[in-house]
N, C-alpha and C positions, 0 to 999 in steps of 0.2 A: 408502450411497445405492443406490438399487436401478438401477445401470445404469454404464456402464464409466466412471467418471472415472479408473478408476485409472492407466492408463496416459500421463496426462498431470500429475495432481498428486499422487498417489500411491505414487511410484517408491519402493522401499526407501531408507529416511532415516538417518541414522548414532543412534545412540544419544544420550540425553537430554543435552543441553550444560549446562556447570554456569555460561554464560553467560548473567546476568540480561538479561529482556527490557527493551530501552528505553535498556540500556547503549550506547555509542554510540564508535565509532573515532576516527580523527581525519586529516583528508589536511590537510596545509598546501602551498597555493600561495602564496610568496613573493616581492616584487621586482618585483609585474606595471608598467612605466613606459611612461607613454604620453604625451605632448602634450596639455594641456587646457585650457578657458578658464571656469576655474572661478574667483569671487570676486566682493566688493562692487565693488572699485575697477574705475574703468571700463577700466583701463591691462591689468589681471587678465584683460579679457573680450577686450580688443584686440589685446595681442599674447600672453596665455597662457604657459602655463609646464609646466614637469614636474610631471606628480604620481606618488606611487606606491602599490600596493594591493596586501597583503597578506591572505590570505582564506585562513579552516578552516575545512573543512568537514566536520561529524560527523554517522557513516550508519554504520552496522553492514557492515563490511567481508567478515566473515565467508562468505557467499556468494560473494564471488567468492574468499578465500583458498582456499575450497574443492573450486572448481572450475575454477579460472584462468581466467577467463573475463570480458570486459570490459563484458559489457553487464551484470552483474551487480552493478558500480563505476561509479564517477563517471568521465568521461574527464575529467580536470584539464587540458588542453590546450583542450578548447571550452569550459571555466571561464575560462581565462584569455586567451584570445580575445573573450570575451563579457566580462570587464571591463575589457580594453583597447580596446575599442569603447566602453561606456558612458564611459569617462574622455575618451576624444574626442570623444563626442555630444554635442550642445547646449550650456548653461551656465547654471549654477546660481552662485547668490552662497554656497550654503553648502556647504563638503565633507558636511557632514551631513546632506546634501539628493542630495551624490553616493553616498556611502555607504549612505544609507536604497533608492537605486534598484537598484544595484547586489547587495542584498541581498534583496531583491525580485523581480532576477530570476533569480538563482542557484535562490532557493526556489521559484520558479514556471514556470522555464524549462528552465535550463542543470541536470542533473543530477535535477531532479524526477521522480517521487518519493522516491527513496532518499534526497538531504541531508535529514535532519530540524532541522539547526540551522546558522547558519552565524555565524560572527565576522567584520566587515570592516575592515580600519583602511586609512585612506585619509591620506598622509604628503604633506604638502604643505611640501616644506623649503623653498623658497622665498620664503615667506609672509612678505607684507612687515609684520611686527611692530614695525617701528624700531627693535629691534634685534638682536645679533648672537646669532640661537640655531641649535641643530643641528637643529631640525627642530619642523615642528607636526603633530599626529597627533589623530585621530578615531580611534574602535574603537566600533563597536555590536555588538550580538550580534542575532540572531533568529532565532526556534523557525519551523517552518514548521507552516501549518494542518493541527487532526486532518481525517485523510481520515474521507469514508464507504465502507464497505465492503461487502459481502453477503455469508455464508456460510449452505453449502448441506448439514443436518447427515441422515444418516442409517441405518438399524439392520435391520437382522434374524435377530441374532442372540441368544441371552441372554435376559435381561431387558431390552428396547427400549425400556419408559419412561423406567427406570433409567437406562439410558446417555445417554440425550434430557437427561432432566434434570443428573444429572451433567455432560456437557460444558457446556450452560447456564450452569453453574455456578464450572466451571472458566476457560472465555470469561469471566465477566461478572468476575470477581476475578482477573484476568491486569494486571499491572502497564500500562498503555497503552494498553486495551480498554475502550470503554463501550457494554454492550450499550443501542442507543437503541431496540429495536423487536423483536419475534417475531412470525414467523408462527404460524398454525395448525398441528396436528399432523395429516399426513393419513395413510390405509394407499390403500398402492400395492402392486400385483403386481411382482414382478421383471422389469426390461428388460434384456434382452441376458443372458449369464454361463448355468453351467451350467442343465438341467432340476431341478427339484424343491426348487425355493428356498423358502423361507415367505416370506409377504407383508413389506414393510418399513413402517416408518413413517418420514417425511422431513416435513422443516419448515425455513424455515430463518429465519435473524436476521441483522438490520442493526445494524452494529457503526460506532463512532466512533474511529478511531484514531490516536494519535501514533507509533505503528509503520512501519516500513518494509512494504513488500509481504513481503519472504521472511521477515523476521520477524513477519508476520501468520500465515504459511505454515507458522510454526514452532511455533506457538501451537496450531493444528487438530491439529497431528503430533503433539505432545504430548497431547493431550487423547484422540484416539485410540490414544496406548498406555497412557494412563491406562484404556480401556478393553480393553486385551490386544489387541488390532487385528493379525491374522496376515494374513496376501500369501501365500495358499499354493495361488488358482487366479484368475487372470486375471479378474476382472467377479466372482468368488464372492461367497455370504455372508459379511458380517463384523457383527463386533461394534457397528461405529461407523465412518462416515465423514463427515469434515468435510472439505468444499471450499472453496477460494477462490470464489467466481463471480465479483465484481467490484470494483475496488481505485479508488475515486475513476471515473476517466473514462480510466485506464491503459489502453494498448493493450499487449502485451507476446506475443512466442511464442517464447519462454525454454521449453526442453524440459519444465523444473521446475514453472515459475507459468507457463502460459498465461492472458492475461486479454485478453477476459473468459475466461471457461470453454469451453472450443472447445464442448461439447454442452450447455450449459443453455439456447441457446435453442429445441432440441429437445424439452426434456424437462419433461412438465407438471406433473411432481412437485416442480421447483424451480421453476419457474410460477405454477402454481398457490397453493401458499402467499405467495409474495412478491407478486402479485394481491390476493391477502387483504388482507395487511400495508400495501401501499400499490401502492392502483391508479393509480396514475398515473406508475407507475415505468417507464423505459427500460434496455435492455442497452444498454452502450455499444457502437456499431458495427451492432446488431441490429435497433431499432426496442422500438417501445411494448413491455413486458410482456404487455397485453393480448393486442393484436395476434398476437405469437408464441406465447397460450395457445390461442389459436382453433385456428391449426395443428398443435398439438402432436397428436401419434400419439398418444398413451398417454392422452390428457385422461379418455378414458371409462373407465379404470380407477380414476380416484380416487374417495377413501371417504373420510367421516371420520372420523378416529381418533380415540384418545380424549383426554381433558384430562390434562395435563400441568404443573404448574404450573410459572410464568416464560413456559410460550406461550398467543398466544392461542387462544382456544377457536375450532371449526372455523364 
């Protein structure tokens, strides 16, 4: 892309992992027991009983094994704070109704967006069955929703149709990836980086995904060293760069994945095509699309480039 993202999502990355996308770790919290007044019987809601909640939760670990670093992981401590809370809130007649909430908000809340799946089982040994068993037990499983995403793809180096279309193409058949949407191909001037760059072309697309953020991040990484993509001057020409811009409604300033993208809503190259694509779009934190095209510095340098098939036309 023709302007500095590198120094936020584009840090030197470790070489190709032979870890399939979509594969998934695994944290188990077990034993979580709390007080609760869950059941039919009215005796159940009156004076309540023990329940207990074990819960796994599978997200690609790899990120933080990397970096040691927590905000990168789920913290399993506000996981199991947050279903020793729901097991004490309210009361439902059916563990299956505690379980379905509890999993619910793990996905939506507590560790969101990294869990992309989670198991609950909710043990109710108490359960007045009539007769003498060790224990009743629920276990659901649930996937969490594909995000939508934005990436921000761009070239001026090589052949820049070529590398446009190839990453297109590597995104769109990425195991967890559906490309829903392309912007326009536009040519922009170079912002920021050394003198005497050639013009770039930038466009970007809205992706649907069951990925995690850093494994969205890892996806882009690949695809531009599927383009030979070198780091050998701060803001320089390159081959290809693909950006995160925006991960759902993620806020994050992780040194790695900033989100949204600390400078897209400066820049009308990522703007402008995503305008095209859908105007009625927001940066999360930023305001309207639109809006931040009006101001963008650079607006009066865009052109349109040429057709490219997989984007739309300008």
């Amino acid at each position: 892309m023709s302007t500095a993202h590198d120094s936020t999502h584009s840090t030197p990355h470790r070489a190709d992992s032979p870890r399939t996308p979509g594969v998934l770790d695994l944290i188990e919290v077990t034993g979580i027991r709390a007080w609760g007044r869950h059941g039919v019987l009215s005796q159940e809601k009156d004076l309540g009983q023990q329940f207990v909640v074990d819960v796994r939760l599978h997200l690609s670990t790899e990120p933080a094994g990397r970096t040691d670093a927590l905000a990168r992981t789920v913290n399993y401590a506000e996981v199991a704070a947050a279903v020793h809370e729901e097991i004490g809130t309210g009361s439902y007649d059916l563990v299956e109704a505690l379980a379905e909430r509890i999993a619910s908000r793990i996905l939506t809340e507590t560790g969101h967006p990294l869990v992309r799946r989670v198991d609950v089982t909710v043990h109710k040994p108490s359960a007045p069955v009539g007769l003498p068993v060790g224990d009743v037990a629920v276990t659901i499983t649930r996937d969490a929703a594909p995000v939508d995403a934005v990436l921000a793809l761009g070239t001026n180096l090589g052949d820049r149709e070529a590398h446009l279309a190839r990453a297109l193409e590597l995104l769109s058949t990425t195991d967890g990836i559906e490309v829903a949407w392309t912007g326009p191909v536009l040519e922009t001037a170079p912002v920021g980086g050394p003198e005497g760059q050639e013009a770039f072309l930038n466009s970007v697309i809205g992706v649907s995904t069951v990925l995690g953020p850093f494994e969205l991040l890892d996806a882009a990484r690949r695809a531009e060293r599927d383009a030979h993509r070198e780091r050998l001057v701060r803001w320089g020409p390159r081959t290809l760069d693909v950006d995160v811009i925006t991960y759902g409604t993620s806020l994050s300033d992780d040194e790695e994945l900033t989100l949204p993208h600390p400078r897209a809503h400066e820049r009308a190259f990522v703007l402008a095509p995503w305008h095209a694509a859908r105007a009625e779009a927001a940066l999360p934190g930023r305001g309207p699309v639109s809006d931040l095209l009006e101001l963008a510095a650079d607006r009066d340098g865009l052109r349109a480039g040429p057709t490219i098939p997989g984007f739309d036309r300008p």
